[in-house]
Every structure is written in structure tokens, then in C-alpha cells.
MDTraj code that builds the backbone (N, CA, C; nanometers):
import mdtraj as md
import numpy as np

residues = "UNK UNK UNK UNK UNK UNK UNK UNK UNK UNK UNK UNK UNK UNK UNK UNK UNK UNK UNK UNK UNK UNK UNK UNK UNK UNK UNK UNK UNK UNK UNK UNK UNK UNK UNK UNK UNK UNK UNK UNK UNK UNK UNK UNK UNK UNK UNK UNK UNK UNK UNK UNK UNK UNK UNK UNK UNK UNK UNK UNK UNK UNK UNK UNK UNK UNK UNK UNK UNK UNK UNK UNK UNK UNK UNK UNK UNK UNK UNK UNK UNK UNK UNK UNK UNK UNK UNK UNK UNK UNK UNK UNK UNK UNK UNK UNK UNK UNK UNK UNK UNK UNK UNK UNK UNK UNK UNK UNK UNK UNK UNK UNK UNK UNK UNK UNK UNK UNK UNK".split()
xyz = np.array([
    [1.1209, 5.2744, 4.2930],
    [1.1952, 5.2051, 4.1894],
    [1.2920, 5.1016, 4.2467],
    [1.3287, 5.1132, 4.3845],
    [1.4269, 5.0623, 4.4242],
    [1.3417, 4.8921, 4.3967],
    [1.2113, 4.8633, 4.4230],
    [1.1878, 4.7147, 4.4322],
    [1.1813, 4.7022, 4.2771],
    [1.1836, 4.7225, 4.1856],
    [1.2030, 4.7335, 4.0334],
    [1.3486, 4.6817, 4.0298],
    [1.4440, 4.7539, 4.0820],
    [1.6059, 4.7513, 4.0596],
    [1.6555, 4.5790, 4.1462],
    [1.5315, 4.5925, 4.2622],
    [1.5807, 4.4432, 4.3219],
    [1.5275, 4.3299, 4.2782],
    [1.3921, 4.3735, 4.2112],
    [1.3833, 4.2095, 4.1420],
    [1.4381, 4.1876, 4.0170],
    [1.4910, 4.3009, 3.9533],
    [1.5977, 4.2648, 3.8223],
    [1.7006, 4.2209, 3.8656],
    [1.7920, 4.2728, 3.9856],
    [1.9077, 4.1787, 4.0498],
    [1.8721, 4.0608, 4.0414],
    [1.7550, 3.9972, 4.0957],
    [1.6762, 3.8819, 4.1538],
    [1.7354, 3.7721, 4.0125],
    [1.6272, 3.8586, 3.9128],
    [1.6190, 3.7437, 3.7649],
    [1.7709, 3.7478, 3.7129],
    [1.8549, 3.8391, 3.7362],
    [1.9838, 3.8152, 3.6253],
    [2.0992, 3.7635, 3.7423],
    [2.0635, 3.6987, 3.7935],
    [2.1257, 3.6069, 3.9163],
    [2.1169, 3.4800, 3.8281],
    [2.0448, 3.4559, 3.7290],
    [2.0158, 3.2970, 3.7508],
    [2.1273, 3.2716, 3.6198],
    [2.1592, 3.1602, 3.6454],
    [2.2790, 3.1595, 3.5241],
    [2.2023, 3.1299, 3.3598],
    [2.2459, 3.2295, 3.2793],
    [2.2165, 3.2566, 3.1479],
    [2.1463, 3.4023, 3.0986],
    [2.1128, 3.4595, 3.2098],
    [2.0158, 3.5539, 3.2380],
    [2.0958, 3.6717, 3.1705],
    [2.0880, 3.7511, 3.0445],
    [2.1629, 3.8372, 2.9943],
    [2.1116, 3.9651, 2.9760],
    [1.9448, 3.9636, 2.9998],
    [1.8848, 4.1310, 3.0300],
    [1.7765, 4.0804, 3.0581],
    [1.6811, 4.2000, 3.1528],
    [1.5372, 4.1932, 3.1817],
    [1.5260, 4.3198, 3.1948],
    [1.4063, 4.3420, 3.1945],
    [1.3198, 4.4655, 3.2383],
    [1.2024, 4.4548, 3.2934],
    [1.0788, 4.5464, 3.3671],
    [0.9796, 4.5841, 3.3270],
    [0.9058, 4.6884, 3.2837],
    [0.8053, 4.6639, 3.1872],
    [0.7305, 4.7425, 3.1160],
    [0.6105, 4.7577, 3.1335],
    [0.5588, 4.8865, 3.1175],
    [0.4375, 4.9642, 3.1122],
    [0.3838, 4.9064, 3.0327],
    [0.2909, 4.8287, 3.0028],
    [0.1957, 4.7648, 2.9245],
    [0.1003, 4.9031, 2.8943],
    [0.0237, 4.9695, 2.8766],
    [-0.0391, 5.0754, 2.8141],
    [0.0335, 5.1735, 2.7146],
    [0.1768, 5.1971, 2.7651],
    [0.2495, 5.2801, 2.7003],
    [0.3953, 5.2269, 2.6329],
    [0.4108, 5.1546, 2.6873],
    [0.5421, 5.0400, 2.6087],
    [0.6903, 5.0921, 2.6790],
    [0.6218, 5.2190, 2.7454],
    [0.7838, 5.2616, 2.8456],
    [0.8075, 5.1406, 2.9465],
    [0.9664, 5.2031, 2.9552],
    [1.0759, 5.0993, 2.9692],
    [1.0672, 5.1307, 3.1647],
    [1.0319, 5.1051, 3.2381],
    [1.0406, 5.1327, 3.3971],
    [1.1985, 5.0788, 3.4276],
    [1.2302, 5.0320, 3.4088],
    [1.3592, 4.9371, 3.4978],
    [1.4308, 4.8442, 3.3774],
    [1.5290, 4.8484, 3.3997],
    [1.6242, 4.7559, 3.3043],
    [1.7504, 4.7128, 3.3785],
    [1.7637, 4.5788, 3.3409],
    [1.8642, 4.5510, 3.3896],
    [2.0328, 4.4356, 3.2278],
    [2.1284, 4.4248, 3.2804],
    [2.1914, 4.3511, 3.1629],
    [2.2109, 4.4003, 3.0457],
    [2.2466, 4.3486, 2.9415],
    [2.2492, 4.4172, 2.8332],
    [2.2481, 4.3437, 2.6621],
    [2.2963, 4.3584, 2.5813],
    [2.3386, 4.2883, 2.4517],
    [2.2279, 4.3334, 2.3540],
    [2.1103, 4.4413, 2.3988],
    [2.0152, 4.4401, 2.3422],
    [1.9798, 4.5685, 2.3909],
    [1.8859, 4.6768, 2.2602],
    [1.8348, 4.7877, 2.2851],
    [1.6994, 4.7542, 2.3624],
    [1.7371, 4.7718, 2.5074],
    [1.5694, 4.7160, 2.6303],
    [1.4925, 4.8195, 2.5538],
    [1.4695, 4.9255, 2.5469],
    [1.3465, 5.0516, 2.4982],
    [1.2920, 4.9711, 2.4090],
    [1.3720, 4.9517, 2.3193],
    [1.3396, 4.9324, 2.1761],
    [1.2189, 4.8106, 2.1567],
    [1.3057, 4.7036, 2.2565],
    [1.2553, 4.5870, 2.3173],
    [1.1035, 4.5700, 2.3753],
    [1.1277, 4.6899, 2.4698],
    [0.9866, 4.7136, 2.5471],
    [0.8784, 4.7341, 2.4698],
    [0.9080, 4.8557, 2.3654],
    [0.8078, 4.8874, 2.2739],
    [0.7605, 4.7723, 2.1850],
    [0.8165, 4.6730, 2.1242],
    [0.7910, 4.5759, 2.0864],
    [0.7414, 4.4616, 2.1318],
    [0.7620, 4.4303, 2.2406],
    [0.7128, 4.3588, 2.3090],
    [0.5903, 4.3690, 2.3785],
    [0.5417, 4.5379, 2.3844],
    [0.4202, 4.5879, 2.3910],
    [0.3670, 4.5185, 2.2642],
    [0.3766, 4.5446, 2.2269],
    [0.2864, 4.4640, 2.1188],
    [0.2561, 4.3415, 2.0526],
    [0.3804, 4.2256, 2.1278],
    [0.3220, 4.1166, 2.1361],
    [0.2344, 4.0393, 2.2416],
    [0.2406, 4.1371, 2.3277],
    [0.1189, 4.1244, 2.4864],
    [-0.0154, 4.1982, 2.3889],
    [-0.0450, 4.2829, 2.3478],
    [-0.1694, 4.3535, 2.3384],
    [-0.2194, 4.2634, 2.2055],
    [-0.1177, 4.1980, 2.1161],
    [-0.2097, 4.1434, 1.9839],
    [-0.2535, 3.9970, 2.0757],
    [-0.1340, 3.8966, 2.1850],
    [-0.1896, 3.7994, 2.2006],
    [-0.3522, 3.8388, 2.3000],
    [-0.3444, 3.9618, 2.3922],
    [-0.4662, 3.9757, 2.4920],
    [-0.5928, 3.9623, 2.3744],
    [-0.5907, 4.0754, 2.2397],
    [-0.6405, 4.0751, 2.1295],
    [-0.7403, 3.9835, 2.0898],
    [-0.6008, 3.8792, 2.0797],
    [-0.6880, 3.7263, 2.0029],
    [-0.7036, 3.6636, 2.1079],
    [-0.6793, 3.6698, 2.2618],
    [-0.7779, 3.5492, 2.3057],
    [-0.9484, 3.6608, 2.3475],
    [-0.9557, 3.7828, 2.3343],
    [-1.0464, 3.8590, 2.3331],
    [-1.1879, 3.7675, 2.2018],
    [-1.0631, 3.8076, 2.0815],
    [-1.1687, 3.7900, 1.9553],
    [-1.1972, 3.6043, 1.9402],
    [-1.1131, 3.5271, 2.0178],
    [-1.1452, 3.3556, 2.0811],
    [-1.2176, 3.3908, 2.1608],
    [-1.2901, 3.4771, 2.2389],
    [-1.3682, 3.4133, 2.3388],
    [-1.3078, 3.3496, 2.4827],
    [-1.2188, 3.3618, 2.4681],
    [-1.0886, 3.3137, 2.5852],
    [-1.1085, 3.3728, 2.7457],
    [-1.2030, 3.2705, 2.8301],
    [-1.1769, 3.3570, 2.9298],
    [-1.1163, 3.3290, 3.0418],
    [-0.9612, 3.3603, 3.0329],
    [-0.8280, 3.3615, 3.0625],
    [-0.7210, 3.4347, 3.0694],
    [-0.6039, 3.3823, 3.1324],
    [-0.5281, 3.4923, 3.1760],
    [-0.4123, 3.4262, 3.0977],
    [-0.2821, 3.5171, 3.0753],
    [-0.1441, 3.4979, 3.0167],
    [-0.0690, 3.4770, 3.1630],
    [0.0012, 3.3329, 3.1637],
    [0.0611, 3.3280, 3.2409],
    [0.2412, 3.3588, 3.2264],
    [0.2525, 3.3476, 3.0957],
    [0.3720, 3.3823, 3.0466],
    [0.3580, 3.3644, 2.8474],
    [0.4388, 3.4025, 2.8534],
    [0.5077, 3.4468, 2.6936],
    [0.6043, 3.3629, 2.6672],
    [0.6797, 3.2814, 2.5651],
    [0.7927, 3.1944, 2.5495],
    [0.8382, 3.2375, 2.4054],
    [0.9322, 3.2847, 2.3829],
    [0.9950, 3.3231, 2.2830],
    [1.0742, 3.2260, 2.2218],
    [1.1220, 3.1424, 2.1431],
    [1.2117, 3.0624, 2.1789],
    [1.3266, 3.0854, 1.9957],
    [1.4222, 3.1512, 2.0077],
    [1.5303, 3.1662, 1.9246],
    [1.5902, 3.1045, 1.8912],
    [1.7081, 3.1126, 1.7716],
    [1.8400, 3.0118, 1.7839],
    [1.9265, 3.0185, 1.8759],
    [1.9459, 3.0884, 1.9742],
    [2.0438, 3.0907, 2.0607],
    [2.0055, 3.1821, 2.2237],
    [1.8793, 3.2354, 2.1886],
    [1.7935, 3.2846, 2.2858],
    [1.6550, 3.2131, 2.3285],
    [1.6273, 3.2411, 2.4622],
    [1.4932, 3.2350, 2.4912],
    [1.4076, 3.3836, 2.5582],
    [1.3485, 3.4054, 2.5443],
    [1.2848, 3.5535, 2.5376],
    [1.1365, 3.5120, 2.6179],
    [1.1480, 3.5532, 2.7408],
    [1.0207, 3.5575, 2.8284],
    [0.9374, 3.6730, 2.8738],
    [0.8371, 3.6309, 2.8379],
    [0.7097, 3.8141, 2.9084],
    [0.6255, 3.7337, 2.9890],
    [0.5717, 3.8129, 3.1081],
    [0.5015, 3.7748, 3.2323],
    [0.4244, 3.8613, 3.2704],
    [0.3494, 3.9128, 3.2720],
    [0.2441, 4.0314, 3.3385],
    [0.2772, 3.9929, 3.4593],
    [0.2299, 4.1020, 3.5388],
    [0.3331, 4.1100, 3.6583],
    [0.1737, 4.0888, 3.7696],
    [0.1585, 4.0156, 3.8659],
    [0.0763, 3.9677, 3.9539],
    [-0.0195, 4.0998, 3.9950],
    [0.0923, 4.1816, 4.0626],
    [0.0203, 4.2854, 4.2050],
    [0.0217, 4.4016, 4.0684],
    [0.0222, 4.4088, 3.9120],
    [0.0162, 4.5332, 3.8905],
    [-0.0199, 4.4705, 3.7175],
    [-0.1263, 4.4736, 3.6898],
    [-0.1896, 4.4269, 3.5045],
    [-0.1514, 4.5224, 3.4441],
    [-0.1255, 4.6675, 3.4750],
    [-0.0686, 4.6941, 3.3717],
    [0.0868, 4.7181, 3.3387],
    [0.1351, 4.6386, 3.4122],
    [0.2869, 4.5888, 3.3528],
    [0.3607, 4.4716, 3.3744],
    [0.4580, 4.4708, 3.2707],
    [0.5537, 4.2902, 3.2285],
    [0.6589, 4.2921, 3.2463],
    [0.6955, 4.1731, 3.2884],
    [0.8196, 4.1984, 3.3181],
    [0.8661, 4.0730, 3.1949],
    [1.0263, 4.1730, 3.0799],
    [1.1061, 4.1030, 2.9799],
    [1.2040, 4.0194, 3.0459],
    [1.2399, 3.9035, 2.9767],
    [1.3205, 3.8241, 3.0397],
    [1.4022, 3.7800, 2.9245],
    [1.5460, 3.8344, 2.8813],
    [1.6471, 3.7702, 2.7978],
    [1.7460, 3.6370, 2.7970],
    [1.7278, 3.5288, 2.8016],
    [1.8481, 3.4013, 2.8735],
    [1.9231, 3.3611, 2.7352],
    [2.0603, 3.3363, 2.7755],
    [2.1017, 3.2280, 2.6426],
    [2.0557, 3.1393, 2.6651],
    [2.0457, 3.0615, 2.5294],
    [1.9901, 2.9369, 2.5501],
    [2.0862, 2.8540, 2.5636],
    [2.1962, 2.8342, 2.5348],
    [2.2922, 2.6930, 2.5331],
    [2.3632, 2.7224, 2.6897],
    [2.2891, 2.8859, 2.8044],
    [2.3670, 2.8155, 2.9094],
    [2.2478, 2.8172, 3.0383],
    [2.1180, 2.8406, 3.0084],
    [1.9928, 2.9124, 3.0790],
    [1.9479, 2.7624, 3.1179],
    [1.8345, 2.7595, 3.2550],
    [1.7426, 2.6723, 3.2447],
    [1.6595, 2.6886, 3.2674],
    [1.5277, 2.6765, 3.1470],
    [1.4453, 2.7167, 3.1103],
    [1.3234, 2.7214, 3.2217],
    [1.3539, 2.5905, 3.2734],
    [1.2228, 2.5797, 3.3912],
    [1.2401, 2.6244, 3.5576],
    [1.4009, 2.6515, 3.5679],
    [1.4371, 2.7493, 3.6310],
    [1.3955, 2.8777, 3.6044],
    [1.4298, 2.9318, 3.4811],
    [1.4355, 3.0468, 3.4684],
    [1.2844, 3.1068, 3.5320],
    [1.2009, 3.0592, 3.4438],
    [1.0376, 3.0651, 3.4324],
    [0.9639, 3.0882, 3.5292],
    [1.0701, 2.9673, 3.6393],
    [0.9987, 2.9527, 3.7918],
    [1.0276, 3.1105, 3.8464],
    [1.1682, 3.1626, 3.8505],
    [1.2124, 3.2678, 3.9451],
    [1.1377, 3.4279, 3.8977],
    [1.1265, 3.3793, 3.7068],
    [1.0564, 3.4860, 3.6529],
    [0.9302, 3.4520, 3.7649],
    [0.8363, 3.3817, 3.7605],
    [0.7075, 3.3715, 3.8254],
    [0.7345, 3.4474, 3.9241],
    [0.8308, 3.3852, 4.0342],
    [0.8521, 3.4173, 4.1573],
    [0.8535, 3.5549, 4.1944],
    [0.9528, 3.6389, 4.1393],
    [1.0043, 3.7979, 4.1129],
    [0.8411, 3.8514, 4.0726],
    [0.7918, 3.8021, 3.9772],
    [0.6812, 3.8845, 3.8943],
    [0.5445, 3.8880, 3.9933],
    [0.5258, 3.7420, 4.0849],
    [0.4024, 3.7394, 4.1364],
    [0.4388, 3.8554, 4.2868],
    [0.5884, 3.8725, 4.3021],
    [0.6224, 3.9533, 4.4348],
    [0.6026, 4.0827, 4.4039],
    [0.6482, 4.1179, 4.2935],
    [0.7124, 4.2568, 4.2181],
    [0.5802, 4.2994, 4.2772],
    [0.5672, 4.4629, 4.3712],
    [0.4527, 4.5840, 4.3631],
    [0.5345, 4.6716, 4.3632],
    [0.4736, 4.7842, 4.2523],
    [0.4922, 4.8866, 4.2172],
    [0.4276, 5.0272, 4.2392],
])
top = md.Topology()
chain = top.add_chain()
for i, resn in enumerate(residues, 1):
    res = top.add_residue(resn, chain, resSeq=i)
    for name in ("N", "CA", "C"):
        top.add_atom(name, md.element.get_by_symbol(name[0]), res)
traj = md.Trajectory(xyz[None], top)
């Protein structure tokens, strides 16, 4: 768990960064959390299920492709999911404000953390 606990240090380093986690994609459990302002479980479980309806529909498209990320985009949040490189069945959540985050920063270090992250 400890490389779980260091690449959440990693992502909530970057300025705006207000929670992350990763999640068990099969089961929607919560592995690691980091930050706060938000129920992560609650989060995870939900967010399970916006990974399995988008895998879903590019299934029932014919899509043969991969999710390189998720973009959430709020009034005052941006909300990122990433399947994680060295392990498909789990994502890593990414919470930023938006009026202090940068977005193509953020995205990059999410990549970065997510394509390193083994579990």
C-alpha cells in the first residue's frame, strides 16, 4: 500500500489538487485515499460506474480502444478517472478546483503517477 499512499502524495502536490484515490474497478472499493471535501467511498462506488457504462458503450460502438482518461468538468470542479497502466483493473480519482488547478498539468502528473502506479 505504501506505493498507493506515495503516488497520492505525488497527485495532491500539484496546486488545486483537493482529493484522489484509487479504485478497484470490479468491486468499486476504495484502496487508497488521499485529501478531502468529499465522501472518497461513496465517490469510488460511483465512479465505478461511470468507467463500466463508458467501457459498455464503446463495447456496444464497436470501439476498439482504450480510455485514456475521464474529464469531469463542474462549476467549480474538475473530476478526473484514469485506469491505471501496470493494473486494468483499477483507477485512479482525481478531485482539482477549478479556479486554482491546471488542467493540463494536472492530467499530465495524473498520467505520470497512473502509468508508474504497480500494485
Amino acid at each position: 500500500m505504501s506505493a498507493i499512499n506515495d503516488s497520492l502524495e505525488q497527485l495532491m502536490s500539484i496546486d488545486g489538487a483537493q482529493a484522489c484515490a484509487v479504485v478497484d474497478y470490479g468491486s468499486g472499493m476504495l484502496l487508497g485515499a488521499a485529501g478531502g471535501g468529499l465522501d472518497l467511498e461513496l465517490a469510488a462506488g460511483g465512479n465505478t460506474e461511470v468507467m463500466r457504462s463508458k467501457v459498455k458503450t464503446m463495447q456496444m460502438l464497436g470501439l476498439d480502444d482504450s480510455i485514456d482518461d475521464i474529464l469531469i468538468t463542474l462549476g467549480k470542479q474538475y473530476h478526473l478517472i484514469r485506469p491505471l497502466a501496470k493494473a486494468s483493473d483499477l483507477f485512479a480519482y482525481y478531485v482539482l478546483d477549478k479556479s486554482k488547478a491546471n488542467l493540463a498539468l494536472a492530467r499530465r502528473k495524473l498520467a505520470e503517477v497512473g502509468d508508474a502506479l504497480e500494485v
